[in-house]
C-alpha positions as CSV (number, residue, x, y, z in Angstrom):
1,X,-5.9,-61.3,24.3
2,X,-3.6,-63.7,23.0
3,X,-4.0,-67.1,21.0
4,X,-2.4,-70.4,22.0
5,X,-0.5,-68.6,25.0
6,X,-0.4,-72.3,26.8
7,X,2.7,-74.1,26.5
8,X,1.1,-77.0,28.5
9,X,-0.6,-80.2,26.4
10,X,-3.2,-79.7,24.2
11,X,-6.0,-81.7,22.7
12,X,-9.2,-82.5,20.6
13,X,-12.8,-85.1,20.9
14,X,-14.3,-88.5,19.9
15,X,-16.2,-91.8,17.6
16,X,-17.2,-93.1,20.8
17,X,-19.4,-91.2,23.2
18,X,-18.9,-93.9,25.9
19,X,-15.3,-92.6,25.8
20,X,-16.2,-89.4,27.5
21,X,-17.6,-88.4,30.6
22,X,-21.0,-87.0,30.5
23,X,-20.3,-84.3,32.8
24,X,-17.6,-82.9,30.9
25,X,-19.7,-81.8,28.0
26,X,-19.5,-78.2,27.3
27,X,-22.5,-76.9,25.8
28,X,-23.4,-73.7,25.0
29,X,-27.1,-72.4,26.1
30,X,-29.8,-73.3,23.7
31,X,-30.3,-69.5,23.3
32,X,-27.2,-68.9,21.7
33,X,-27.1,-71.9,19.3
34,X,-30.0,-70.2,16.9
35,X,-32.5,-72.3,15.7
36,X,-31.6,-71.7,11.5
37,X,-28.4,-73.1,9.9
38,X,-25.8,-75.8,9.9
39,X,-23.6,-77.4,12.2
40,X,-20.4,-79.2,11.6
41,X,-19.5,-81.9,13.2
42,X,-16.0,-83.4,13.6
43,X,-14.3,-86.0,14.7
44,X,-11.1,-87.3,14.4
45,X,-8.7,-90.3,16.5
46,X,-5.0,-90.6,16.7
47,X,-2.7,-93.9,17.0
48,X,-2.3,-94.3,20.7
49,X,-3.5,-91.0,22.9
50,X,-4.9,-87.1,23.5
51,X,-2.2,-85.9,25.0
52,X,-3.2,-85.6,28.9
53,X,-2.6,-82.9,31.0
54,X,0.5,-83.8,32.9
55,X,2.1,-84.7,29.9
56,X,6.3,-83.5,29.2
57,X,5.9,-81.8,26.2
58,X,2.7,-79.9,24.5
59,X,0.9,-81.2,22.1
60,X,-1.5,-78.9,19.7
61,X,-5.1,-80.2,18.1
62,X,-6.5,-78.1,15.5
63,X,-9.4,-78.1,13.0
64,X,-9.1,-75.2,10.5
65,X,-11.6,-74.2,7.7
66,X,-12.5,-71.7,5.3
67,X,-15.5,-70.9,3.7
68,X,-16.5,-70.3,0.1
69,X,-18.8,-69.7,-2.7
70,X,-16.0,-72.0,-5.2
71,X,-15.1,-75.7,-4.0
72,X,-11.5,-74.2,-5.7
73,X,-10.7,-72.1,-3.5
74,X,-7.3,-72.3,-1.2
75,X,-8.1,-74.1,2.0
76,X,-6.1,-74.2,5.3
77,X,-2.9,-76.8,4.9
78,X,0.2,-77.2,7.6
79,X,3.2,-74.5,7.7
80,X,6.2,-77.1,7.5
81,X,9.0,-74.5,6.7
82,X,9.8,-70.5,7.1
83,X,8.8,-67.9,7.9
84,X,6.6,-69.6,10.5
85,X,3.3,-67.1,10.9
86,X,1.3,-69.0,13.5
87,X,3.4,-71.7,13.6
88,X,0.9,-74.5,12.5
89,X,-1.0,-73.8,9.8
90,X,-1.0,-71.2,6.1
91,X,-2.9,-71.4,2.9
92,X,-3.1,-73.5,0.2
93,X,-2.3,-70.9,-2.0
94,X,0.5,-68.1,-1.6
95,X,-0.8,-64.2,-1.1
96,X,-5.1,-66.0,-0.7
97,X,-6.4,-66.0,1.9
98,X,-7.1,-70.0,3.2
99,X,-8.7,-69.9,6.4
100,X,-11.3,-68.3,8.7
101,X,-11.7,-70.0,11.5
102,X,-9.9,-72.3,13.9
103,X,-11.4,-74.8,16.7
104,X,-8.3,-75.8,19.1
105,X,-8.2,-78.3,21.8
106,X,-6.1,-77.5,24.4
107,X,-5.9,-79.7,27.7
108,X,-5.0,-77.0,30.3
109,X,-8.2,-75.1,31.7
110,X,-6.6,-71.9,30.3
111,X,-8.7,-72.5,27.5
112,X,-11.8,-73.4,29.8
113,X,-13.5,-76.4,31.4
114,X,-14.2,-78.2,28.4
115,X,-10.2,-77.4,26.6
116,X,-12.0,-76.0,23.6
117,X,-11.6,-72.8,22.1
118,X,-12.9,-71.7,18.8
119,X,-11.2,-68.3,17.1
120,X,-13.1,-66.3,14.7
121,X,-10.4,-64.3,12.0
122,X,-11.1,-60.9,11.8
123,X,-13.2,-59.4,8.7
124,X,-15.1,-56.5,7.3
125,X,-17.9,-56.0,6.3
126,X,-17.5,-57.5,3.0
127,X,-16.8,-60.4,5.4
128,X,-13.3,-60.8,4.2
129,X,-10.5,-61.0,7.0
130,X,-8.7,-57.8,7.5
131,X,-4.9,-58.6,6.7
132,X,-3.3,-62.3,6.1
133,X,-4.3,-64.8,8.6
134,X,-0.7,-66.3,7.9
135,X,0.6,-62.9,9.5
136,X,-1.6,-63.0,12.5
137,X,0.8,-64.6,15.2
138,X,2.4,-60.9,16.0
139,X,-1.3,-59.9,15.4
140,X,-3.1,-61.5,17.9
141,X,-6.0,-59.2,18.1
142,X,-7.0,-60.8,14.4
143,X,-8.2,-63.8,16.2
144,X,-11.1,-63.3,18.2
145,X,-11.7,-66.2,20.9
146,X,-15.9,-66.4,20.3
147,X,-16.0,-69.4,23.7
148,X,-16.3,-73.4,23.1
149,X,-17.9,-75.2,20.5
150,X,-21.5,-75.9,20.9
151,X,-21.0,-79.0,21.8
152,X,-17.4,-80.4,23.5
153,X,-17.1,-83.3,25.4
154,X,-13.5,-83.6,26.5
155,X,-12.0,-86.5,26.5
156,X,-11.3,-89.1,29.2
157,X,-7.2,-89.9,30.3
158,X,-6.3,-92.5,27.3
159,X,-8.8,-92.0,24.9
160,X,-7.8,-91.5,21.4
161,X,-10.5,-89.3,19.7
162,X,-11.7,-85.9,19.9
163,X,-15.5,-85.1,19.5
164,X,-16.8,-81.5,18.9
165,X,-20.1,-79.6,16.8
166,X,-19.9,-76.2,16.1
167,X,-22.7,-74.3,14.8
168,X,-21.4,-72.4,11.3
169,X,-23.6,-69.5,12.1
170,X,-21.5,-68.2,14.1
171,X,-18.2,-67.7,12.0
172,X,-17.8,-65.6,9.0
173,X,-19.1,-66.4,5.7
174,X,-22.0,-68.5,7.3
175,X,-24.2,-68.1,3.8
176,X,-20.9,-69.3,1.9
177,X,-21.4,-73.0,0.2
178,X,-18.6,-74.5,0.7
179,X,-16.4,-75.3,3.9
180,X,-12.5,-76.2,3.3
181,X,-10.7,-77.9,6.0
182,X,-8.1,-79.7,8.0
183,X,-7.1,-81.3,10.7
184,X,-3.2,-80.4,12.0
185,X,-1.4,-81.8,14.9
186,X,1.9,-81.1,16.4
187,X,4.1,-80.5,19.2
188,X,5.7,-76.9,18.5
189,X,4.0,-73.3,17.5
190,X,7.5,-71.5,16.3
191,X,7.0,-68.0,15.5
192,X,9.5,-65.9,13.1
193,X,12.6,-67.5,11.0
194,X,14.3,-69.9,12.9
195,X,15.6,-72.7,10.8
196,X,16.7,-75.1,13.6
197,X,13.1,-75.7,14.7
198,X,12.2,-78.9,16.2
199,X,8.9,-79.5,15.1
200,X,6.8,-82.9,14.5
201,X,3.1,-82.9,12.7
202,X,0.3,-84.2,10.9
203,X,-2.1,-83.1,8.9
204,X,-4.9,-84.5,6.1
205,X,-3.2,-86.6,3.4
206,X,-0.5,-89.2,3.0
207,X,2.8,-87.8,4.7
208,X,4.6,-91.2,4.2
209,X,6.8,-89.4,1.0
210,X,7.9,-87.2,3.9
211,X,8.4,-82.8,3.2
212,X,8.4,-82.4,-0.7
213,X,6.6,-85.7,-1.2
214,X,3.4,-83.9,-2.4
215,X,1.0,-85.6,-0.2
216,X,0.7,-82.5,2.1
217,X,-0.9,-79.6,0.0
218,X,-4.0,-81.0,0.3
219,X,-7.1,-80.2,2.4
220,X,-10.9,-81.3,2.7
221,X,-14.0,-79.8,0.7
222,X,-18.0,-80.2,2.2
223,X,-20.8,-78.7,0.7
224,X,-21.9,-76.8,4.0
225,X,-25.4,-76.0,2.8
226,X,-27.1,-79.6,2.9
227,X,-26.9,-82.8,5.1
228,X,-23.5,-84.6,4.7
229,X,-20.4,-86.8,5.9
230,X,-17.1,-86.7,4.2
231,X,-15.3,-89.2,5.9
232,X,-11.3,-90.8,5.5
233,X,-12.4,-93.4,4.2
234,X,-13.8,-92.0,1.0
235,X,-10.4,-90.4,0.3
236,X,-11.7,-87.0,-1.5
237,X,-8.9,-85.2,-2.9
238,X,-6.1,-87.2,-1.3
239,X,-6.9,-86.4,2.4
240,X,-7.0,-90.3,3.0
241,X,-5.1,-90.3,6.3
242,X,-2.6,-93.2,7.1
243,X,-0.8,-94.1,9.8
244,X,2.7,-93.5,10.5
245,X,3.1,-90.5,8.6
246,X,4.0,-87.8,11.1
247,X,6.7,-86.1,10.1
248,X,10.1,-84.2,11.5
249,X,10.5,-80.6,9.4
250,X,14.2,-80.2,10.6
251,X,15.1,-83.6,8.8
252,X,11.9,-84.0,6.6
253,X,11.6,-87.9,7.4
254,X,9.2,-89.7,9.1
255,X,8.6,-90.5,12.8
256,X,7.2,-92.9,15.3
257,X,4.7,-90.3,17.4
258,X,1.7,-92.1,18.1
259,X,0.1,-89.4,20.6
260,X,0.1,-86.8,17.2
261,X,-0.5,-89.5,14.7
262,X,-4.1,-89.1,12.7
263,X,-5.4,-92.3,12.0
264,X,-9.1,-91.9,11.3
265,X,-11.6,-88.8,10.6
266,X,-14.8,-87.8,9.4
267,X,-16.5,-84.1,8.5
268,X,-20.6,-83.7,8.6
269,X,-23.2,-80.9,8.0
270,X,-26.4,-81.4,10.2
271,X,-29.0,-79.1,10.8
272,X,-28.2,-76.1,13.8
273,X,-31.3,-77.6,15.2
């Protein structure tokens, strides 16, 4: 088992349903959704495109969250420097743990007929992830691939949203209150130390001060126990989203990479059911 093996495009869903073709909905069976719970939905668009299939270079769509009892608690934000772990994403918070599960969009069919794949971190029983999910990239076995989102409608060629809901059941720390988040693109997973990486992203929050501007340690918080939307719009703890703020870490400035480029978002809770 190995996570994000594809170096082929990737990809994520969509504000419009007439942007999608019906067919391509992944869904899983009605028995496996359970009928107690909530379900998050997501949605998020970028400047120009989802990166198509036949596309030069891969591109990488992630939503990442945690889950907690404290609204304080680290959340998931992008890795922009050494030593590169997983290559996209860490924790708020050095040595704390700031994520638990990670939906990724990925537009080859390695990651089945809908491009989804969620991942699951390891834990115990305790329900708290065995080892640093910042490490897990040599230790793949931490991930566990638990199959598409509930529901996953990929996108047609040109659209520029991504679409998914994902009952919370089914990810550690379901009976936790809060859910932390973000949503991370980019165009490079670099494993170990290398410091002439070429790596573009984006990520929740203004970019537009570039690396060390202090827009980028930031990351979304929903209560995941009632009905809700947080939305970009609303701007809760900085994760306002602009455009044109994806950002190169070998130079640290800004650059023109509409297909990566978050422009719009919005995070609810609905009933499983």
């Amino acid at each position: 088992m190995k996570l994000f093996v594809s170096r082929r495009p990737t990809a994520l869903a969509a504000l419009s349903a007439a942007l999608f073709f019906p067919s391509a909905c992944a869904r899983v069976p009605d028995a496996d959704l359970g009928e107690t719970g909530k379900r998050v939905v997501v949605r998020f668009r970028v400047a120009n495109q989802i990166q198509p299939p036949n596309a030069a270079r891969p591109y990488y769509y992630f939503f990442v969250f945690n889950r907690s009892d404290n609204a304080t608690d680290p959340g998931p934000v992008p890795r922009t420097s050494v030593p590169w772990g997983n290559g996209f994403v860490a924790s708020s918070q050095s040595g704390r743990v700031g994520y638990i599960g990670i939906v990724q969009y990925e537009s080859s069919q390695s990651q089945g007929l809908s491009g989804y794949q969620v991942y699951s971190i390891a834990t115990n029983d305790q329900g708290e992830p065995v080892g640093n999910p910042d490490e897990f990239l040599a230790l793949p076995d931490r991930f566990n691939p638990i199959g598409a989102p509930d529901v996953a409608p990929t996108p047609q060629q040109g659209a520029n949203e991504l679409y998914f809901e994902l009952n919370l059941d089914r990810l550690p720390r379901s009976n936790q209150r809060y859910l932390q988040f973000n949503i991370i693109t980019t165009d490079n997973l670099p494993a170990g130390a290398d410091l002439s990486v070429v790596k573009d992203f984006d990520s929740l929050g203004s970019g537009l001060g570039g690396i060390g501007g202090g827009g980028l340690n930031v990351y979304g918080t929903i209560d995941a126990t009632v009905n809700n939307v947080v939305t970009n719009a609303q701007n809760l703890g900085n994760t306002a989203e602009p455009q044109g703020d994806v950002i190169n870490v070998a130079t640290g400035a800004l650059l023109n990479e509409p297909n990566l480029d978050i422009i719009d978002w919005s995070v609810e809770i609905k009933d499983a059911r």
